[in-house]
C-alpha positions as CSV (number, residue, x, y, z in Angstrom):
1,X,4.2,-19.4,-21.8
2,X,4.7,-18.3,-18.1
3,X,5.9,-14.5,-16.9
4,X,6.8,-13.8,-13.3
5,X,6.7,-10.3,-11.5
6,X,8.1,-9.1,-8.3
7,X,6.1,-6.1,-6.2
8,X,6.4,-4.1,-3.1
9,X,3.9,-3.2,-1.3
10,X,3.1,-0.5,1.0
11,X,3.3,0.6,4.7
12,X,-0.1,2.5,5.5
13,X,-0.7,5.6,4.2
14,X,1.1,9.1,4.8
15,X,-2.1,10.9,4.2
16,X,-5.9,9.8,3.8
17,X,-8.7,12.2,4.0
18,X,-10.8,14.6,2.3
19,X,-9.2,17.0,-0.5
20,X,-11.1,19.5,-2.2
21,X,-14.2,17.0,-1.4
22,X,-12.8,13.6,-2.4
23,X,-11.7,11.2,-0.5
24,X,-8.0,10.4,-1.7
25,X,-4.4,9.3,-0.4
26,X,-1.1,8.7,-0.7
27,X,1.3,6.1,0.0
28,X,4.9,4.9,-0.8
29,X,6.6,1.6,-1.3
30,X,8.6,-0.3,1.2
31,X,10.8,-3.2,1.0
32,X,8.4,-6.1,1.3
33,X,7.8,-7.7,-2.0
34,X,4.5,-10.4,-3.3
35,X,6.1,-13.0,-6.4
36,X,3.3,-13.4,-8.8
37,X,3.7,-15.9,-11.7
38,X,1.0,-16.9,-14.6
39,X,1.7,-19.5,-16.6
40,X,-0.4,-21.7,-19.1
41,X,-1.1,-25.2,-18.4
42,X,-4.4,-27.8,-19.0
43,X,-4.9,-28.3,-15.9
44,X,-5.3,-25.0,-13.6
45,X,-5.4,-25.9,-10.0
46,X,-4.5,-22.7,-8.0
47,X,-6.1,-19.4,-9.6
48,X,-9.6,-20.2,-7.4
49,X,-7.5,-19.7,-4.5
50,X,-7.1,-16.5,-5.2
51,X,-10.3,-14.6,-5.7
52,X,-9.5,-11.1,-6.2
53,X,-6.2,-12.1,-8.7
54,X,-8.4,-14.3,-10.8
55,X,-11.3,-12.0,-11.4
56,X,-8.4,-9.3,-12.3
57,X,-7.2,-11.9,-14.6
58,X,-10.4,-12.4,-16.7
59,X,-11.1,-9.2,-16.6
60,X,-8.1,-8.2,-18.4
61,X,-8.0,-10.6,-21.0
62,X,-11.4,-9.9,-21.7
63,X,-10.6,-6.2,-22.2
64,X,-7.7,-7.0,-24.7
65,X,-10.0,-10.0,-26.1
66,X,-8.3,-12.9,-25.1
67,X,-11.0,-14.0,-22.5
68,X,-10.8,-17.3,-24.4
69,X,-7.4,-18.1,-23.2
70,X,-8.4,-17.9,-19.4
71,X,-9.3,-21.1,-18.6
72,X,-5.6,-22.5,-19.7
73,X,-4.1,-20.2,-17.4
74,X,-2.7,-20.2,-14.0
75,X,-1.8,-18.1,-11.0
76,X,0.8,-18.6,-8.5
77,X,1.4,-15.8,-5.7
78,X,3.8,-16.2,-2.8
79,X,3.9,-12.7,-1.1
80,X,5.9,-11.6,2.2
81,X,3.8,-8.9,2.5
82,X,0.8,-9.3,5.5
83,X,-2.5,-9.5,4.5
84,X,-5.2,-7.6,5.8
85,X,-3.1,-5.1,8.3
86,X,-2.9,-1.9,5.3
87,X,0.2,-2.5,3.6
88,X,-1.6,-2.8,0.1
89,X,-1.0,-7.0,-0.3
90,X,-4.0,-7.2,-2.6
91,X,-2.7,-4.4,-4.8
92,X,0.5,-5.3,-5.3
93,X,-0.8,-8.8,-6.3
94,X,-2.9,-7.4,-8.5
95,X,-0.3,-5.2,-10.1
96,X,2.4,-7.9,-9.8
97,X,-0.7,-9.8,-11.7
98,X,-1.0,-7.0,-14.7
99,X,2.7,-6.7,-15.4
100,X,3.0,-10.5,-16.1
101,X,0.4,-10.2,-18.2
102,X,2.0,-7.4,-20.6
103,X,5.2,-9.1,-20.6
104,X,3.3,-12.4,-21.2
105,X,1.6,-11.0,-24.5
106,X,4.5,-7.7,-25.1
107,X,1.3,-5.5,-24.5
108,X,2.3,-1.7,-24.0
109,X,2.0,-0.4,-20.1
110,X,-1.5,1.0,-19.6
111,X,-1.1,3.3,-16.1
112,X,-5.2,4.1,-16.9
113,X,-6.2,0.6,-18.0
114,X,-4.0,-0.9,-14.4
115,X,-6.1,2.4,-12.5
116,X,-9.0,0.8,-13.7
117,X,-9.0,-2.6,-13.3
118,X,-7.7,-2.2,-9.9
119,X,-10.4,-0.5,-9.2
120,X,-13.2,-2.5,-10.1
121,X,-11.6,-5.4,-7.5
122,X,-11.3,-3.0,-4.7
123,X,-10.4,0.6,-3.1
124,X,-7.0,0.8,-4.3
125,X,-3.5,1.7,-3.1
126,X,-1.7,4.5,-4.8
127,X,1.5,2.2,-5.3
128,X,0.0,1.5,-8.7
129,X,1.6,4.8,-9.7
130,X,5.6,4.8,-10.1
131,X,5.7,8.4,-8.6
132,X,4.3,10.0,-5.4
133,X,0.9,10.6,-5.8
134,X,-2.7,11.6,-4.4
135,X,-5.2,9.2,-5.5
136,X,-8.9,8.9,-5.6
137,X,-8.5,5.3,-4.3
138,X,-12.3,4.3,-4.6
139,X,-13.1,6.0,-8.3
140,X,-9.8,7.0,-9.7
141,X,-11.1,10.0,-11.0
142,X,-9.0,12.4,-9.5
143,X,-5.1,12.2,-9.5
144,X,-2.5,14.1,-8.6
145,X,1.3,13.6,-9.2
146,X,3.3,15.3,-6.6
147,X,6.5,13.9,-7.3
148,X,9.3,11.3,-6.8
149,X,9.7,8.9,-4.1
150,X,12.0,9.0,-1.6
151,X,13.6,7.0,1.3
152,X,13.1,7.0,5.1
153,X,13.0,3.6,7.6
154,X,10.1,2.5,9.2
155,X,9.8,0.3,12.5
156,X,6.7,-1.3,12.0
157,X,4.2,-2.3,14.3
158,X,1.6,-4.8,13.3
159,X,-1.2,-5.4,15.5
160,X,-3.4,-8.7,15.3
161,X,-6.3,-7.8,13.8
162,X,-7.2,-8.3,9.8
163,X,-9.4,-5.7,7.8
164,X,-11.0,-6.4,5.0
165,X,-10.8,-3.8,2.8
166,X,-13.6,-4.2,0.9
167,X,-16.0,-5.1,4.0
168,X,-14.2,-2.2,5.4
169,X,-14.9,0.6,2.5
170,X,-18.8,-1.0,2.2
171,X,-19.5,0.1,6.2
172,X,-21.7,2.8,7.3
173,X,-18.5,5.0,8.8
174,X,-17.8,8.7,9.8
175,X,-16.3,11.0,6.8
176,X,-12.7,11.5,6.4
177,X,-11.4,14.1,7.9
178,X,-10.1,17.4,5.5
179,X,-6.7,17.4,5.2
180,X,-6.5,20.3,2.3
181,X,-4.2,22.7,5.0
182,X,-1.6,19.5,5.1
183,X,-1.3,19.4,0.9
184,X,1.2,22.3,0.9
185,X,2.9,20.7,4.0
186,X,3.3,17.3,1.7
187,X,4.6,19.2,-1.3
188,X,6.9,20.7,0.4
189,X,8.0,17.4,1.8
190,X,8.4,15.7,-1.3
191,X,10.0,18.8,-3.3
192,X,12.8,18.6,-0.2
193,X,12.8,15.0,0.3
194,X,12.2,16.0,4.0
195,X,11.5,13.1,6.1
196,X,10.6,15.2,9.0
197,X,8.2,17.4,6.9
198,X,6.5,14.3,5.8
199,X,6.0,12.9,9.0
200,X,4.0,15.7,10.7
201,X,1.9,14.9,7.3
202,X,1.4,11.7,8.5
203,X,0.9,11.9,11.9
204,X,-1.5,14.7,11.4
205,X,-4.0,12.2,9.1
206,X,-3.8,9.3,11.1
207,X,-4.8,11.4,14.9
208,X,-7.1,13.3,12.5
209,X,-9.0,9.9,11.6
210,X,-8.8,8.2,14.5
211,X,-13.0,8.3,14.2
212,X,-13.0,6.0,11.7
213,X,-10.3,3.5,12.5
214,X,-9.1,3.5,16.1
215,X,-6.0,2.1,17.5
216,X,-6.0,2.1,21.2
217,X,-2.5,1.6,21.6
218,X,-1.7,4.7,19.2
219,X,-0.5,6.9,22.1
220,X,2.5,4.2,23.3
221,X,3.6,4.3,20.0
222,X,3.9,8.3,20.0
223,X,5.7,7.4,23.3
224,X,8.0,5.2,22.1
225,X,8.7,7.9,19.0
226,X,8.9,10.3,21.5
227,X,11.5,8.2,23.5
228,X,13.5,6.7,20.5
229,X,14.5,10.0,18.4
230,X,11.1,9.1,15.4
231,X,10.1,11.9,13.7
232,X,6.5,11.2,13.5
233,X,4.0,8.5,13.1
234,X,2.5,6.4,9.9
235,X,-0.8,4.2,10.1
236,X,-3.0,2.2,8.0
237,X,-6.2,3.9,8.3
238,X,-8.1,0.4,7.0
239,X,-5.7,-1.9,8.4
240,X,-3.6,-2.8,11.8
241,X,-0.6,-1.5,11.8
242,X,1.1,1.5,13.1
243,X,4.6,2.9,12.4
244,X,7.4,5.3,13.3
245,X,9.5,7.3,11.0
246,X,13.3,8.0,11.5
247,X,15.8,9.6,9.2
248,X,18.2,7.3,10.4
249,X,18.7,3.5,9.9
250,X,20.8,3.2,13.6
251,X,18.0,5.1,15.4
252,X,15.3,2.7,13.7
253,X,17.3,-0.5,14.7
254,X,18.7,0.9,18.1
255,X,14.9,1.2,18.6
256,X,14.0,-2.2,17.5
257,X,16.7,-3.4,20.1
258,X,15.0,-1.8,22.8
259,X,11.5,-3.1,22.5
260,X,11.9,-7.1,22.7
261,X,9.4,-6.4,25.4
262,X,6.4,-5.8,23.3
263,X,6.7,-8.7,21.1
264,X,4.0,-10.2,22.7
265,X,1.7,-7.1,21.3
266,X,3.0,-7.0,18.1
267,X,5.4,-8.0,15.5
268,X,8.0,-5.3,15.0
269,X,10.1,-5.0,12.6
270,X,11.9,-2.6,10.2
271,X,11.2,-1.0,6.7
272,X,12.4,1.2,4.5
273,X,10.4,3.2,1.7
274,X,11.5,2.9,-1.9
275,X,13.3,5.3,-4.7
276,X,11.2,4.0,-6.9
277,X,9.1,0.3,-8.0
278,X,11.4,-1.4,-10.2
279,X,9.9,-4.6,-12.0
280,X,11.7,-7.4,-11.6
């Protein structure tokens, strides 16, 4: 038996702080994808290569009983999305992970039961959820469906450094900042499918929590929005990237074209957000 998965993952966060006391966020997919396969075979050779996937593995089968069949199993992962810069590469693995295993054993989708045992791997991403939604990403306890994804481009820029996100979350680090007077602001966003509504969301979280994660070069890239047409900006706020929004795919590559310069900073590229995840 073998079942294979494609998964997008995400670019940052449009909003991470403190809402009604917890700390939650929200993200969207983009159009970078991680290929997960699982397969049975008597002699596993790549599963301890990937820790976090092969802990999520046992775990599940344990939960549906089948911990017995773990050691005949297998993992593959090869995943074009970066790892350890906030674009959510360990979550989609892990949910690319989950949904071979349904298909694997025609088990039912459990949103709660893939909540969960995301969870007890890491602080997880809010692309878990096949709608826009605010997520307590370190308990799961508190969720709030806002509503449907939509699209908007992205020029990415991905600095060098990796985080850790579980090293990161386990630090000693200023709060979150509140970011309850920006909910109605993201509602609205999402009701309208208003790219420019959503971006002062998301500029607004990531200058607000700047304490906690800072990117030095964060004012060039309000520059360069500023002097390309972008509607806001989007971070990672435990990662390394930075991006810009535009409601336009020609302002967004127009922009690329103009900054071959900073290559040497960063890699830059384009994205686009998602409709929806579709499993593949």
């Amino acid at each position: 038996m073998e079942a294979k998965v494609r998964y997008p993952g995400s670019f940052g966060e449009v909003i991470q702080g403190k809402v009604s006391g917890h700390d939650m966020l929200l993200s969207c997919p983009v159009n970078v994808y991680t290929n997960v396969k699982i397969y049975e075979t008597n002699n596993p050779t790549n599963k301890n290569k990937y820790e976090k996937s092969s802990i999520f593995l046992y775990n599940v089968l344990k939960e549906w009983n089948l911990e017995g069949l773990y050691k005949n199993m297998d993992i593959e992962i090869n995943s074009d999305i970066p790892c350890g810069k906030g674009m959510a590469s360990s979550t989609a693995d892990l949910c690319a992970l989950y949904y071979c295993l349904i298909k694997m054993f025609d088990r039912q989708f459990n949103e709660d039961e893939l909540k969960n045992e995301c969870i007890r791997i890491e602080p997880t991403d809010s692309i878990i959820y096949d709608k826009m939604t605010l997520f307590d990403y370190k308990f799961g306890n508190t969720v709030y469906k806002i509503g449907s994804y939509f699209k908007y481009n992205i020029l990415a820029f991905e600095g060098r450094n990796i985080v850790n996100t579980v090293e990161f979350n386990n630090r000693v680090l200023p709060s979150l900042s509140d970011v309850d007077d920006l909910i109605p602001y993201l509602k609205q966003a999402v009701q309208e499918k208003n790219s420019e509504k959503l971006s002062f969301v998301s500029t607004e979280s990531i200058l607000r929590n700047q304490k906690r994660l800072k990117y030095d070069w964060i004012e060039e890239i309000i520059r360069i929005k500023n002097n390309t047409g972008g509607l806001g900006i989007i971070g990672a706020h435990s990662g390394s990237v930075l991006g810009i929004i535009y409601d336009d795919k020609q302002k967004t590559e127009f922009a690329l074209k103009t900054l071959k310069n900073y290559s040497n900073l960063f890699s830059i590229y384009s994205l686009k957000t998602l409709m929806g995840i579709r499993i593949i």
